[in-house]
Structure formats: structure tokens, C-alpha cells
C-alpha positions in Angstrom: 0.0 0.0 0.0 2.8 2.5 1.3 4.7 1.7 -2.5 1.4 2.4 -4.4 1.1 5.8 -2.2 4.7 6.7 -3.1 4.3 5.5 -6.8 1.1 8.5 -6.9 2.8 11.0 -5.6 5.6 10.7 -7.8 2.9 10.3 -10.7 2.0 13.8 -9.6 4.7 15.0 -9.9 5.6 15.2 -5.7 8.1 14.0 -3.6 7.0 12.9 0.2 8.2 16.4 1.4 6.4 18.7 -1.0 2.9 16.1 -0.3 3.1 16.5 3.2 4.3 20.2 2.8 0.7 20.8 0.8 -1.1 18.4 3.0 -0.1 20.9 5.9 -1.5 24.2 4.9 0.7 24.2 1.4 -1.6 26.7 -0.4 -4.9 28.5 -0.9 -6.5 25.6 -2.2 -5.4 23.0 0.6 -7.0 25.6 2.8 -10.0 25.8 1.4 -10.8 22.1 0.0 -13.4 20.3 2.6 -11.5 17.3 2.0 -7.9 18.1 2.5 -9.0 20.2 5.7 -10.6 16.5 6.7 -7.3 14.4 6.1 -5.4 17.1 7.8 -7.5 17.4 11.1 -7.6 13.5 10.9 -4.0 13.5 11.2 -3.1 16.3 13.6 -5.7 14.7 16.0 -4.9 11.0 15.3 -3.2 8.9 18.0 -0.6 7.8 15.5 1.0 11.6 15.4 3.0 11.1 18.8 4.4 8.0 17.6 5.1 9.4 13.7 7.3 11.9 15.4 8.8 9.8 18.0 9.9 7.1 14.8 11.0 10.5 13.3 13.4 11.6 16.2 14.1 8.2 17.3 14.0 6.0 14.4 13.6 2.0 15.4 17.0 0.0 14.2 16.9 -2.2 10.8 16.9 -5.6 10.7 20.6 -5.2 10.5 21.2 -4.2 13.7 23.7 -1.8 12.1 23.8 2.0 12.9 20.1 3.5 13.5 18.6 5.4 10.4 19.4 9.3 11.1 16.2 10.4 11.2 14.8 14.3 11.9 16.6 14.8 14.9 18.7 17.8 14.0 15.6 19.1 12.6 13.0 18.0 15.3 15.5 19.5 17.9 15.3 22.7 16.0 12.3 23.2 16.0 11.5 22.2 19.8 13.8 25.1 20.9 11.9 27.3 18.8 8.9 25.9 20.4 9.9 26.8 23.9 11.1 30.0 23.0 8.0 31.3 21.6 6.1 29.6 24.9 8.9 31.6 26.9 7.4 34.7 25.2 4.1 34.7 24.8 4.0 38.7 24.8 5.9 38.3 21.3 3.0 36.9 19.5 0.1 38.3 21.1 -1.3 41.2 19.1 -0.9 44.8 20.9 -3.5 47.6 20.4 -2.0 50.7 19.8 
């Protein structure tokens, strides 16, 4: 199934990053279409999520027992400082009358 998945988003003319990019707010249109919005909230709201991004940071080993895949760390890490940061200033992103 995951193959067939990959095989239509390359017939579109996607990689996996640009898909998931579009899935996630990409442009007007995957804003607006009822059934994008759907598959979206589905996923942000699933109980797989924590466990997509925990395979993500922490990826299992291969059969091979050889190094573990690299995985999004780096980038996961990233973006958790930024994360705390912004909940560190919550004045920064609050809108101010004037």
C-alpha cells in the first residue's frame, strides 16, 4: 500500500516532502478544499502523530542491527527550541492595540 502511495505521488509530480508540505496548509487551495482540511485534522488529531514523530526523532533500528537510520533529529531538535522559545514569550506573539 505505502509503495502504491509513493508511486502516486511521484505520478504527480511530488516528492513525500512537497505532499506533506501541501497536506499541511501548502496553499490556498489546501485551505480551502473540505476534504484536505478533513485528512489534515484527521491527522493532527490521530493517535498515531506522537508516535510518527517519535519514529521520526528516534528512528527504530533495521533488521541489520547496524547504525540506527538518522532520522529528523537535528531538525526535530530545532524546531523544539523554537517551540519553547516562543512559549517563553508569549507577549511576542500576542497582538498589541495601539
Amino acid at each position: 500500500k505505502v509503495l502504491k502511495i509513493l508511486d502516486a505521488i511521484s505520478e504527480q509530480g511530488m516528492t513525500l516532502p512537497l505532499f506533506l508540505d501541501a497536506l499541511s496548509w501548502g496553499d490556498e487551495s489546501c485551505h480551502s478544499n473540505d476534504r484536505i482540511r478533513f485528512a489534515r485534522t484527521g491527522l493532527m488529531l490521530s493517535e498515531e502523530l506522537p508516535g510518527i514523530l517519535e519514529h521520526w526523532y528516534h528512528p527504530p533500528r533495521n533488521q541489520h542491527k547496524g547504525r540506527r537510520p538518522l532520522g529528523a533529529r537535528q531538525n526535530l531538535q530545532k524546531f523544539a527550541v523554537k517551540c519553547m522559545a516562543d512559549l517563553q514569550s508569549p507577549a511576542l506573539h500576542t497582538p498589541h492595540r495601539i
